[in-house]
C-alpha positions in Angstrom: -22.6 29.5 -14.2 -22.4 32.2 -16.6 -19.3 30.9 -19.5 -17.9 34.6 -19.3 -16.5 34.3 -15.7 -15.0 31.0 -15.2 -12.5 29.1 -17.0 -12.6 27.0 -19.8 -9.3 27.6 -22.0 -10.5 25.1 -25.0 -8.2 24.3 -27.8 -8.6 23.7 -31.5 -5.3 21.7 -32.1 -4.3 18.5 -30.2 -1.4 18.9 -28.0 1.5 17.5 -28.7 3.9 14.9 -26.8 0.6 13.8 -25.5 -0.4 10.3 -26.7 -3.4 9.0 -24.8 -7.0 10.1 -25.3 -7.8 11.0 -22.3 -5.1 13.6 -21.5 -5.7 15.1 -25.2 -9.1 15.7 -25.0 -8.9 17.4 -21.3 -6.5 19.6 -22.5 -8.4 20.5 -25.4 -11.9 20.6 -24.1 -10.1 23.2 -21.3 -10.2 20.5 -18.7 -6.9 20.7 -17.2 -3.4 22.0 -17.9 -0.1 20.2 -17.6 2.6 22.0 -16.2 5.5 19.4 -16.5 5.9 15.1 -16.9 3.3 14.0 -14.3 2.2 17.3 -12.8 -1.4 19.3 -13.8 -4.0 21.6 -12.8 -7.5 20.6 -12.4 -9.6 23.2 -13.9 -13.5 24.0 -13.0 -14.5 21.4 -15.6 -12.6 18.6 -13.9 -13.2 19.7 -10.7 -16.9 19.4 -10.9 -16.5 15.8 -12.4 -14.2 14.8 -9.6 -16.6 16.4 -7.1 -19.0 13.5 -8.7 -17.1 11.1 -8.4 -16.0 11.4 -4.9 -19.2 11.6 -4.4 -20.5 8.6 -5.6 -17.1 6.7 -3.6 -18.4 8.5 0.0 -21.9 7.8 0.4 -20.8 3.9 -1.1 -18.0 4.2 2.0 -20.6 5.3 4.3 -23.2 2.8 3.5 -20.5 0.4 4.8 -20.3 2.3 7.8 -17.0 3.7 7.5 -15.6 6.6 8.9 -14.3 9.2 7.4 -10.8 11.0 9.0 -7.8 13.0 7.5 -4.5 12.2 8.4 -0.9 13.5 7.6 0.7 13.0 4.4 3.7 14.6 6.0 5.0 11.9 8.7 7.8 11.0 10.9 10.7 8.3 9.5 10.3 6.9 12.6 7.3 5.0 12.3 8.1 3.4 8.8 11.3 2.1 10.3 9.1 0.7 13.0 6.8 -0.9 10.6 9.8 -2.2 8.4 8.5 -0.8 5.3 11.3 1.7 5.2 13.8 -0.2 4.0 11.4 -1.9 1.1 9.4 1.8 0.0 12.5 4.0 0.3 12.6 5.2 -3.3 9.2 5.5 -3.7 9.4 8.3 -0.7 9.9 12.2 -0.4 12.8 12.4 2.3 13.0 16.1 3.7 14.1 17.6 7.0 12.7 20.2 9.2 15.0 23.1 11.2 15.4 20.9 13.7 17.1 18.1 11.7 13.8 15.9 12.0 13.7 13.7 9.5 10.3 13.2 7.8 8.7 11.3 4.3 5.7 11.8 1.9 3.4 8.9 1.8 0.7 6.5 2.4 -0.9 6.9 5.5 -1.2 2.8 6.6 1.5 3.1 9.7 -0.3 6.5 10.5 -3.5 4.8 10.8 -2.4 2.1 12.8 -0.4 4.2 15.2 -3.8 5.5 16.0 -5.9 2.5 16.6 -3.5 0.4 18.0 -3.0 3.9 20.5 -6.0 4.4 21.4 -8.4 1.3 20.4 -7.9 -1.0 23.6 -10.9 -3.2 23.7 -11.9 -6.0 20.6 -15.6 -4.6 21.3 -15.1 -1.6 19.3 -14.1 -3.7 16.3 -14.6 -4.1 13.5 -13.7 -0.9 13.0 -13.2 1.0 9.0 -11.6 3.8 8.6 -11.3 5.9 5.1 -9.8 9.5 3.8 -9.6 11.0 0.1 -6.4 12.4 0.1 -4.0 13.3 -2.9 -0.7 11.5 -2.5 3.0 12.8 -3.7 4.7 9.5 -5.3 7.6 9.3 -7.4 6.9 7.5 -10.9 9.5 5.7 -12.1 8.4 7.1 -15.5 7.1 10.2 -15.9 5.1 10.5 -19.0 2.2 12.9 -20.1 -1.1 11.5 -19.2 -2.7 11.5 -16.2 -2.8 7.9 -15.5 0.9 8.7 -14.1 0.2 11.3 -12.5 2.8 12.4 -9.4 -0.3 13.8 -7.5 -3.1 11.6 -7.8 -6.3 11.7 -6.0 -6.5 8.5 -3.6 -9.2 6.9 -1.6 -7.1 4.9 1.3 -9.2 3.0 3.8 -8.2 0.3 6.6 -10.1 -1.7 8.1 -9.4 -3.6 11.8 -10.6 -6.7 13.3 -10.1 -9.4 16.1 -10.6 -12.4 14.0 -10.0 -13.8 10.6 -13.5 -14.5 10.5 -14.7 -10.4 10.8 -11.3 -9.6 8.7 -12.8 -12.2 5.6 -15.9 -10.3 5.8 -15.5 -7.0 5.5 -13.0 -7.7 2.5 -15.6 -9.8 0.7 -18.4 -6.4 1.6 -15.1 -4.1 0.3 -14.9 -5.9 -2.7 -18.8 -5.7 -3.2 -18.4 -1.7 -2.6 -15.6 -1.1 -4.9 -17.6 -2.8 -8.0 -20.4 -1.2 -7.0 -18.2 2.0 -7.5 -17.3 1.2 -10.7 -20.9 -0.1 -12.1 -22.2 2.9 -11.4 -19.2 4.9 -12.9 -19.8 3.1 -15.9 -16.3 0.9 -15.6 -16.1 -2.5 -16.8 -13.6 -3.8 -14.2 -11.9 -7.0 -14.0 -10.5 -8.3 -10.2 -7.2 -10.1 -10.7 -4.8 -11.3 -8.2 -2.0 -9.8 -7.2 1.5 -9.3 -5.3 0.9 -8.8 -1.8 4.8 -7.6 -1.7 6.4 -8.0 1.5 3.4 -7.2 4.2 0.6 -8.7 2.6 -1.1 -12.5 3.0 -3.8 -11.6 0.1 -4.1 -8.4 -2.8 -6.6 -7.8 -5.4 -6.5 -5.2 -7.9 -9.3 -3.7 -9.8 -8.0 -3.0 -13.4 -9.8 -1.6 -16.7 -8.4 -3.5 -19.6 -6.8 -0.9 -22.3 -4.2 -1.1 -24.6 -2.2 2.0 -23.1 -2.0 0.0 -20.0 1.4 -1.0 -18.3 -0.1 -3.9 -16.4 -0.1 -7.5 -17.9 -3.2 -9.6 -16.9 -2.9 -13.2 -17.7 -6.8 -14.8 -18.7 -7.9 -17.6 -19.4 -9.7 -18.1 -22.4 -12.2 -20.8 -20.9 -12.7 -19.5 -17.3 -13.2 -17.0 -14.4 -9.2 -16.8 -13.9 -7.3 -13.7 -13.7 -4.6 -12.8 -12.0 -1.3 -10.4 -12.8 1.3 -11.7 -15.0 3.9 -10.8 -12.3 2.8 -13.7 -9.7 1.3 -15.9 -12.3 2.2 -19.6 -11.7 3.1 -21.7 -14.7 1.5 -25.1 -14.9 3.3 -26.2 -17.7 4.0 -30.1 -18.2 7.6 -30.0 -19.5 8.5 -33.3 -22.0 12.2 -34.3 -22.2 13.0 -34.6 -26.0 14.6 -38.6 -26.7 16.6 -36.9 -28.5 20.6 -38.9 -27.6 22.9 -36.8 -25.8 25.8 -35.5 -27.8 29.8 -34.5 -26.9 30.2 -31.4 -25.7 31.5 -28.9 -28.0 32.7 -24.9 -27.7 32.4 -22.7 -30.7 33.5 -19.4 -31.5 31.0 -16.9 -31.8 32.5 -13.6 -32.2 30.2 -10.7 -31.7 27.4 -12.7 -30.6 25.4 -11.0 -27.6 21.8 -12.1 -28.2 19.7 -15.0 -27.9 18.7 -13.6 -31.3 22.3 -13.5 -33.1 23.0 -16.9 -31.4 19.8 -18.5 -33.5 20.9 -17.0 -36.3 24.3 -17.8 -36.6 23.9 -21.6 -35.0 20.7 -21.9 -36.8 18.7 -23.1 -33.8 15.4 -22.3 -32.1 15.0 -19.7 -28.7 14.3 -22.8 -26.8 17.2 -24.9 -28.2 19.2 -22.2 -25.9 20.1 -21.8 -22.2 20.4 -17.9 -20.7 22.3 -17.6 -18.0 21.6 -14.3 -16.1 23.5 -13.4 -13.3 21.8 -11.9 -10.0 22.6 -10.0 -7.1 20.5 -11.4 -4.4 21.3 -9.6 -0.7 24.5 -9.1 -1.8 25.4 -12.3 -3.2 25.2 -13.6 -6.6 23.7 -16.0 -8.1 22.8 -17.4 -12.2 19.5 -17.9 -12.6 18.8 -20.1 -16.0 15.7 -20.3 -17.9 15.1 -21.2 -21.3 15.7 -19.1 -24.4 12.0 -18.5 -25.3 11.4 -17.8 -21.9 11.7 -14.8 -19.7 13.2 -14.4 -15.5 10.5 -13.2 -13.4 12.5 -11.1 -10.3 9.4 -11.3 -8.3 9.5 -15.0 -8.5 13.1 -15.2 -7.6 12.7 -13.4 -4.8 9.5 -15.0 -3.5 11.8 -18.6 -3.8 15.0 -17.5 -2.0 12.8 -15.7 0.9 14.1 -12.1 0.0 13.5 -8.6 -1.5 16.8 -7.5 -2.5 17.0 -8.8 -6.1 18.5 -7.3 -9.4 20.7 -7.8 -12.1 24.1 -7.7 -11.8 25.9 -4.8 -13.5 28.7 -5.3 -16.0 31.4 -4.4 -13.2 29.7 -7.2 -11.1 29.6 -9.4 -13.6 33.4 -9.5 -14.7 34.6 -9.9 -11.7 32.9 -13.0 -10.9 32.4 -14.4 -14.0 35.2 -13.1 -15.9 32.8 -12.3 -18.9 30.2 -9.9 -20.4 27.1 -11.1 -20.0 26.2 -12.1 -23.4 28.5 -14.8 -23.1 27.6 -16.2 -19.6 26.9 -20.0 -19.5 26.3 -22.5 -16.4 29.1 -24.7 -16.9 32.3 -23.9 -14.6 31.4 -21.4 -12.7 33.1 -20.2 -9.1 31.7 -23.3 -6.5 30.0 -20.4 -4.7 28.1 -19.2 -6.7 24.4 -20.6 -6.5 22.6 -21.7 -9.9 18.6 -21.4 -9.7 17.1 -23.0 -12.9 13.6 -22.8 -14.3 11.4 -26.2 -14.5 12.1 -25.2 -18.6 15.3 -26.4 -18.5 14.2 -29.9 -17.5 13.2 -30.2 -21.1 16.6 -28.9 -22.5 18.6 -31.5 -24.4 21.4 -30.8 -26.7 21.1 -27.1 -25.4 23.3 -24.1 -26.7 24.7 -21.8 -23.9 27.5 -19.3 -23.1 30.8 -20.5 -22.5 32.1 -17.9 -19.5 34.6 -16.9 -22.2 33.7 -13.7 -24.5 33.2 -15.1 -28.1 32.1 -18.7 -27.4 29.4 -20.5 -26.7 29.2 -24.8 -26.2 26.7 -26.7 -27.9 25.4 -30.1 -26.9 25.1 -28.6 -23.4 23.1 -31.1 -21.1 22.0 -30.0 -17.1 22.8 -32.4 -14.7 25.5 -34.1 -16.8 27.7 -31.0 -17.7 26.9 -28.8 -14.5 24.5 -28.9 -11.4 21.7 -26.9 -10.7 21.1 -26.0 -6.9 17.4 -25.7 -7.4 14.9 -26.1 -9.8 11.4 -23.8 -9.8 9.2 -21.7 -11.6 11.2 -18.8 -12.2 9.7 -17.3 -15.3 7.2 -15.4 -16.6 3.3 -17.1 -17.8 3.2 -16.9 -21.5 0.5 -16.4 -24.1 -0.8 -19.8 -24.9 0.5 -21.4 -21.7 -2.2 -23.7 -19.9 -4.6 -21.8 -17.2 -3.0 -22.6 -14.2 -7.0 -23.1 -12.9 -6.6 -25.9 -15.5 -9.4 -24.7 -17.8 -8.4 -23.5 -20.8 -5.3 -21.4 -22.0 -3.7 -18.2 -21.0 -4.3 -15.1 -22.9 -2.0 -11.6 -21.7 -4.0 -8.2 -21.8 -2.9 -5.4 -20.6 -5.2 -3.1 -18.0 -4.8 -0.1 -16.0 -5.0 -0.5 -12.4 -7.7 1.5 -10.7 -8.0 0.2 -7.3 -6.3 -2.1 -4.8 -7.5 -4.2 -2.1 -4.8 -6.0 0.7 -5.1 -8.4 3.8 -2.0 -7.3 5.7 0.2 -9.8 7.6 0.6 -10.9 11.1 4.6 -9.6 10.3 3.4 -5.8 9.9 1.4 -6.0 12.9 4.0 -7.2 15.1 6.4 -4.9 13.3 3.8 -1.5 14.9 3.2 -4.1 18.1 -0.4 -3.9 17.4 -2.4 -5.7 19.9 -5.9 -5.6 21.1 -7.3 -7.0 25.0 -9.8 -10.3 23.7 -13.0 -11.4 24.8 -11.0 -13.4 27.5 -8.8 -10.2 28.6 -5.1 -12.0 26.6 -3.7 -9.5 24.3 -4.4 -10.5 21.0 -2.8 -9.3 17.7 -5.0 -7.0 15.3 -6.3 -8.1 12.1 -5.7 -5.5 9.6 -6.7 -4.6 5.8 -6.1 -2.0 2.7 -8.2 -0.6 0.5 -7.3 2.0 -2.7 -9.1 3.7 -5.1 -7.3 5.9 -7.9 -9.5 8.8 -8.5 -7.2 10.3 -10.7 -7.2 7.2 -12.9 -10.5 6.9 -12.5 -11.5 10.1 -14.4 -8.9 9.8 -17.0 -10.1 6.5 -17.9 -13.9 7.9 -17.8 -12.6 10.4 -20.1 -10.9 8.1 -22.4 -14.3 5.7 -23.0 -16.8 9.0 -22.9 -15.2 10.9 -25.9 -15.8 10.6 -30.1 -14.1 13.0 -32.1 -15.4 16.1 -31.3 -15.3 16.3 -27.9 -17.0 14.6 -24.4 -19.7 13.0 -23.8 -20.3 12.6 -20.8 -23.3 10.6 -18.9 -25.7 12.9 -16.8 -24.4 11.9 -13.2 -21.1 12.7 -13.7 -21.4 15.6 -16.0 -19.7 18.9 -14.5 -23.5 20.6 -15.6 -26.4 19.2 -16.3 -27.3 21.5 -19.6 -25.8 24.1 -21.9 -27.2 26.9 -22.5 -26.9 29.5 -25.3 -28.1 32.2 -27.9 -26.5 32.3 -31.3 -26.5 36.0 -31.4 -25.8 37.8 -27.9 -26.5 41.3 -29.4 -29.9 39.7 -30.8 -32.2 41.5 -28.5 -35.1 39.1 -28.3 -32.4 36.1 -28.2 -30.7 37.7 -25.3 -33.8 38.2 -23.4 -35.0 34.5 -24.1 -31.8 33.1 -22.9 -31.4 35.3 -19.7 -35.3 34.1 -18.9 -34.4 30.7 -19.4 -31.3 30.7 -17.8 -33.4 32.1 -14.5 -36.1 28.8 -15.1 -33.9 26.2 -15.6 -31.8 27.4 -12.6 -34.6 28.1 -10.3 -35.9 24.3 -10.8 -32.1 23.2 -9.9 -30.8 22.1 -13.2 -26.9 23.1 -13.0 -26.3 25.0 -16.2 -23.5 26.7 -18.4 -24.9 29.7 -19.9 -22.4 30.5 -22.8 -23.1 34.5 -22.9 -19.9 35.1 -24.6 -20.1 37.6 -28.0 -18.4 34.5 -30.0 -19.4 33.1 -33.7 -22.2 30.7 -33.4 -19.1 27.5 -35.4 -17.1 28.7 -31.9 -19.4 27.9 -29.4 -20.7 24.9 -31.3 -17.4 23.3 -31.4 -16.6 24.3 -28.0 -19.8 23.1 -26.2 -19.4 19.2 -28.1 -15.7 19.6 -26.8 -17.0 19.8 -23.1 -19.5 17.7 -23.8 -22.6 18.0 -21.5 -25.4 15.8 -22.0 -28.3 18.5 -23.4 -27.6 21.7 -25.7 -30.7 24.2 -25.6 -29.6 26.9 -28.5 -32.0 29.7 -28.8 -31.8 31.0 -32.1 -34.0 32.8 -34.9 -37.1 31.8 -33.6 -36.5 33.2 -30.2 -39.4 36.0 -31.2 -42.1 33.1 -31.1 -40.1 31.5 -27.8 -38.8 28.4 -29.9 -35.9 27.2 -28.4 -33.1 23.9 -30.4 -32.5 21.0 -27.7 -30.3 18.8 -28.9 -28.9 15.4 -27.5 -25.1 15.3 -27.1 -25.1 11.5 -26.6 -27.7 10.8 -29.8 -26.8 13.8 -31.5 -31.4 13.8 -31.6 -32.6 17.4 -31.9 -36.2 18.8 -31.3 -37.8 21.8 -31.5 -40.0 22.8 -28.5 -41.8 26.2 -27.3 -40.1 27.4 -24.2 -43.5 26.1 -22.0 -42.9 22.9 -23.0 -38.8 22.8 -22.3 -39.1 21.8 -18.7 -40.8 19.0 -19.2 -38.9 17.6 -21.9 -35.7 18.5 -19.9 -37.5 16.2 -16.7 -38.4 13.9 -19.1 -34.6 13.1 -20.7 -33.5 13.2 -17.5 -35.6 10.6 -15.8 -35.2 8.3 -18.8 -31.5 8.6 -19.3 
């Protein structure tokens, strides 16, 4: 491909209100181009490496057996309301209408896909059965910001697989699991598999993250074992001790002004964990306080997961005086309306002598004690792991990391299977219910966080297999006449034995396409330069930064060389 007639828009300054790597470096090396928060164009460059990439993910797919389809991303409300995961996915969904008044969404493809086998797969003999599609997806981020790993179009491999048994289910996730970190060896991705949130459908999920410090997920570790898992769902093992310490009177103080566990130490002179919070919930509609200990932050996921629901938040301020009668940096546990439910974390078994909100703006009691001054309905593990806590495997202690999720594996319920009534006849003729599971890959993700590890400061460097061209090619001085002839031979050669090259013809300054070809970064440089009389031609390593001289005879065996090495 000849540099003059395709499109390579590079940049010499770094774009601003752009603040990962990644997303700089694409837009300078001419990449891609942003067009708003979330939204971009994918350029020649990037196409070629995402061509590579999805690739590499098929003929993985395919070795597994799996069958490639494409299905709708726009679909009919009607079969997320079967499936129930309307009412839980709503505002993650693009709700339009057509002329008719038909109501229709933008979005994963899972009730799509089982509409189909459950429709016309009738037999278990034709299971197990995988199905896959790449397929870019519309979501709606709850934070738009400018990098790609948000992106509101991203690039998705979805696959489902479909089974009798739990026995042929198991499998094939255990083989999926194999594939995907195949995937990523190969990519050059050091992956970590953590458990997950299986949210309201799922028995089992998996992610697949890359551990970065621009990521928004938090992976608890441990620092002497195997165990992983996302701090969302993490259990805490903690063995909580009682203090001795003697109970005292109960006493309120005025604390005018006082909103925060942090202005409460400082004006009682007391420790985070000396205190109570009291946060109040709305859960299905009614509310509830949900106590854990000052140090210690509410997990919503785990609130819900105890009381059996999905409908969990925080109660607004509006909410909050009217049943309480307070704002809610002066909410306590101690005489509250008798219908209102108090959940407390296994913390606040330790608590003696604790510090808490008094239900009154401007006081708080101290020498508050559970059990004795109010009731708890239920204790649990309502909070969130912390750094240092103990491995809940028992080995060791917890470190937090944060990693971007790539990928996303899911054994789906027996409840979303009734939900689509998908059954199968069984060996003995009974109707049987299918066995069903997920599978995601983030392409999109994928090549930004290939292009955040494959950079230094000039520019890309990117490994051979996933490079958008395999060499580039240029002469210092286009209006050189013996340089221009070189080049155009060479260009011929090099093609003809199937290298894919980037001829930079352009009539630019030798700095300019210097800088520009270590901002795209392809693996070999062949300059042809002074020398081009005697049919001397510069190759230089992009990787090493290693050049040689060679005669132009010798260059494709130097080229087959590198590239059988490398």
């Amino acid at each position: 491909m000849k540099q003059s007639v395709t499109l390579i828009p590079t940049m010499r300054e770094v774009p601003q209100n752009v603040h990962t790597k990644s997303c700089q470096m694409l837009l300078r090396a001419g990449y891609i181009r942003q067009h708003s928060k979330g939204t971009y164009s994918y350029l020649p460059l990037a196409k070629r490496v995402l061509k590579k990439i999805e690739t590499i993910i098929r003929e993985e797919m395919e070795n597994k057996e799996a069958i490639e389809i494409e299905l709708p991303s726009i679909q009919s409300v009607d079969l997320w309301k079967q499936s129930g995961r309307l009412h839980f996915f709503d505002e993650e969904l693009i709700h339009f209408q057509d002329r008719n008044k038909q109501e229709f969404v933008i979005g994963q493809s899972m009730d799509v896909m089982t509409s189909i086998v459950r429709d016309e797969i009738k037999t278990y003999k034709k299971l197990p059965i995988t199905f896959y599609q790449l397929q870019k997806r519309i979501r709606r981020e709850k934070e738009l910001r400018f990098d790609l790993f948000h992106a509101q179009e991203p690039l998705m491999l979805e696959a489902y697989s479909f089974h009798d048994s739990d026995e042929s289910l198991n499998h094939t996730v255990e083989e999926m699991i194999g594939t995907f970190e195949r995937i990523f060896s190969y990519l050059g991705l050091n992956i970590q598999m953590v458990e997950a949130d299986p949210g309201p459908f799922g028995n089992e999920s998996y992610e697949f993250v890359i551990f970065s410090d621009i990521g928004q997920e938090i992976i608890a570790c441990s620092d002497q074992s195997n165990y992983a898992v996302n701090a969302e769902i993490a259990k805490v093992s903690t063995e909580y001790e009682r203090s001795t310490e003697e109970m005292k009177p109960l006493e309120k103080l005025a604390t005018p002004n006082v909103q925060t566990i942090q202005e409460l130490c400082d004006v009682l002179q007391v420790e985070p964990s000396q205190c109570i919070k009291s946060l109040v919930l709305n859960v299905d509609g009614d509310i509830t306080v949900a106590l854990v200990r000052g140090d210690h932050q509410l997990n919503l996921r785990k609130i819900a997961k105890v009381l059996n629901t999905t409908n969990v938040q925080f109660a607004g301020e509006e909410e909050i005086k009217k049943h309480i009668g307070c704002s809610k940096g002066s909410i306590g546990p101690l005489k509250l309306p008798i219908d209102i439910k108090v959940i407390a974390d296994n913390g606040i078994k330790s608590v003696v002598n604790a510090v808490t909100g008094a239900n009154e703006d401007g006081y708080h009691y101290i020498n508050v004690n559970p059990d004795r001054d109010f009731a708890i309905n239920l204790y649990e593990d309502i909070r969130f792991i912390e750094e240092g806590d103990p491995s809940p495997d028992g080995q060791g202690s917890i470190q937090l990391k944060k990693g971007i999720k790539l990928g996303r594996i899911m054994k789906l319920g027996n409840r979303y299977m009734e939900n689509m009534q998908a059954t199968i006849a069984g060996d003995e003729g009974k109707q049987i219910p299918l066995q069903m599971a997920s599978y995601e890959l983030e392409l999109t993700r994928i090549f930004a966080a290939l292009a955040e590890q494959c950079q230094d400061d000039r520019g890309f460097i990117w490994p051979k297999h996933l490079s958008p061209y395999d060499l580039h090619l240029m002469a210092i001085n286009v209006n050189d006449e013996a340089q221009l002839n070189l080049v155009e031979q060479l260009y011929n050669i090099l093609t003809t034995y199937r290298y894919d090259v980037l001829y930079d013809d352009r009539d630019e300054r030798a700095g300019a396409k210097f800088a520009d070809s270590d901002l795209i970064g392809l693996p070999i440089r062949i300059t042809i330069g002074n020398k081009a009389l005697t049919g001397m031609v510069e190759v230089k390593n992009r990787k090493t930064g290693e050049t040689i001289e060679c005669v132009k005879e010798e260059l494709i065996d130097r080229l087959n060389e590198f590239f059988r090495t490398q």
